[in-house]
N, C-alpha and C positions, 0 to 999 in steps of 0.2 A: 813138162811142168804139171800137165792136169792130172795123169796116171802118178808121180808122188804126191800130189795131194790126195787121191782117191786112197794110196796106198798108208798114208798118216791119216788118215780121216779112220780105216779100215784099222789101222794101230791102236788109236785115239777111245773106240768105241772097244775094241775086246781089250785092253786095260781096264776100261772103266767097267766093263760088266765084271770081269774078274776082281776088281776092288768091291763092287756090288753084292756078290756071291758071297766075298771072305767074310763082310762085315754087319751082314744083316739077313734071317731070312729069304727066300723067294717070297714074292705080291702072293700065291698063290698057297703058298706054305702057314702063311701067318695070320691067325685069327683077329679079327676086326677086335678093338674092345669098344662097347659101346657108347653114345652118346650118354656124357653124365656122370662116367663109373672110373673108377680109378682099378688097370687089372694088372696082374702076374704074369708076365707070360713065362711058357717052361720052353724048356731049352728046344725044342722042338717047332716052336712057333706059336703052340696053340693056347687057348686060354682057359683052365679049368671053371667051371663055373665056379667053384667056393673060394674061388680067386678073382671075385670080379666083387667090385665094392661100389655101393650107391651113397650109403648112409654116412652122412656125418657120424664122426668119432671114434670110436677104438674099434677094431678087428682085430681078434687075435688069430693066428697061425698057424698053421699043422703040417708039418714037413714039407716045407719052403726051405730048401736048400740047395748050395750052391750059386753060381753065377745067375744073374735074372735077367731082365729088362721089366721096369713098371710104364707102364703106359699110363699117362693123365688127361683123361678124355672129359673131365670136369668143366664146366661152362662157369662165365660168372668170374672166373681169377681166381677159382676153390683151389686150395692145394692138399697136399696129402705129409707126412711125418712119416719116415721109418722109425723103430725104437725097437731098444734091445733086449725091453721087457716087456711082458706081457702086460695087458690091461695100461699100455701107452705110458714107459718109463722110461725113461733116460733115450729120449728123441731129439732125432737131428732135427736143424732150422726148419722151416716150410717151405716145400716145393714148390712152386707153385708155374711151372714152364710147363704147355700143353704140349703132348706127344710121346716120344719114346725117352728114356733115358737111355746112358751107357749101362752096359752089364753093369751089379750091383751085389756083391754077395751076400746073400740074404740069409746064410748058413746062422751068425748070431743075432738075425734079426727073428722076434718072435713077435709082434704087433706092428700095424701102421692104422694111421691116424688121421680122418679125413677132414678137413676145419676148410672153413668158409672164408 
């Protein structure tokens, strides 16, 4: 009895790291975004700096394309708007869940939007 549990225990954890691999960077791979800032990450993990945002209001964008993940490290209940014009037009609702989203294709997004 205790060697098939050690043996599903041993199942249990390399399933879960390989669900872990498929679905997210490594802890080690992926740039922290800061406290406050709402960032881009690229497909790689890391976070460009002219993709890490403080300021409330518009940001616009400069080849931001493809699949993303935004991280909303904003304190306070701040959220953030994608839009798919520049200088913050035709924007979706407010974000405002702290952490990572799902990948996000940001290929016709040219502005996001930081509101309080």
């Amino acid at each position: 009895m205790l060697r098939k549990l050690s043996i599903t225990a041993v199942g249990m954890a390399l399933a879960l790291g390989t669900l872990g691999l498929a679905t997210a960077p490594s802890a080690s791979a992926a740039t922290p975004c800061p406290s406050g800032a709402v960032c881009i990450r690229e497909t790689n993990g890391s976070i460009l700096s002219k993709n890490i945002f403080y300021d409330y209001g518009v940001h616009n964008l400069s080849n931001v394309t493809g699949d993303r993940v935004l991280v909303n490290n904003q304190t306070g209940g701040a959220g953030f708007q994608v839009c798919y014009d520049y200088n913050g037009g035709r924007c979706s609702a407010v974000m405002r869940g702290v952490g990572e989203s799902a990948p996000y294709n940001m290929t016709p997004i040219n502005s996001v939007v930081l509101v309080r």
